[in-house]
C-alpha positions, 0 to 999 in steps of 0.5 A: 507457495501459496497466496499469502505466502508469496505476499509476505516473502515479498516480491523476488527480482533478480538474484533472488532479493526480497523486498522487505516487509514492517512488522506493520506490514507483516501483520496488516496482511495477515489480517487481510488474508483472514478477510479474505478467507472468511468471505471468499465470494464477497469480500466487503471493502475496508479503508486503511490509514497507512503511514510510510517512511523510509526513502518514500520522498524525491522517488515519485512515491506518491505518483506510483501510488496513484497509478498502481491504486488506480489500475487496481480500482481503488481510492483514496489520496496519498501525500507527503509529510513535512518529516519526510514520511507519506500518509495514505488512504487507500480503499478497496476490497483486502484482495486489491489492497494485498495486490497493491502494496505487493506491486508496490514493493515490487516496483521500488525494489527494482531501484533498490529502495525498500519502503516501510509501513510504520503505521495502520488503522482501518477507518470509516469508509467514504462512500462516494469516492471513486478515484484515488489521487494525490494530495499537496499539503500546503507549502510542501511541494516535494 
């Protein structure tokens, strides 16, 4: 099984289950496994804008994020939605991109809890950042 592969099937736990992937998601790694293979050596760094629902709120959602993303040397910020959704910005070269949301539902398919990426758009990098963290919007505090 090659590399894309494995990313969109999803990451296996035991008894064989498979996170499931959005259509967003779905396509959104495709795209940047496209990056990858046009640029093999030098893959430049990209900023996503990623909205996910599903069961993201009350489960450290934010805070898994924060940690994965920082391990993998991204930046960026995540924050919770009066709706219940998350936004994230999350910059980094496709490969670490790939590798995150992959750890990510990894992660929380260990609690039996998918999680869904309902929106993406690439934006305009932000230079100078060098760390990813967690952002509060005001009067929210889930």
């Amino acid at each position: 099984m090659g590399m894309f592969d494995r990313f969109v099937s999803g990451s296996r736990r035991g008894g064989g289950e498979q996170a499931r992937r959005s259509p967003v998601e779905l396509q959104l790694i495709e795209r940047l496994q496209n990056a990858i293979a046009e640029h093999p050596e030098n893959t430049p760094r990209l900023r996503l804008r990623l909205h996910f629902g599903g069961r993201v709120q009350g489960v450290g959602f934010r805070w898994t994020n924060q940690g994965l993303a920082r391990e993998r040397g991204l930046s960026g910020w995540v924050m919770n939605q009066s709706d219940g959704s998350v936004d994230m910005e999350i910059q980094g070269t496709p490969q670490q991109i790939v590798m995150h949301l992959d750890r990510l539902h990894a992660y929380y398919l260990g609690f039996n809890n998918n999680i869904w990426l309902e929106d993406e758009r690439e934006i305009s990098s932000v230079p100078d950042e060098r760390t990813f963290e967690v952002r509060f919007e005001t009067g929210l505090d889930l």
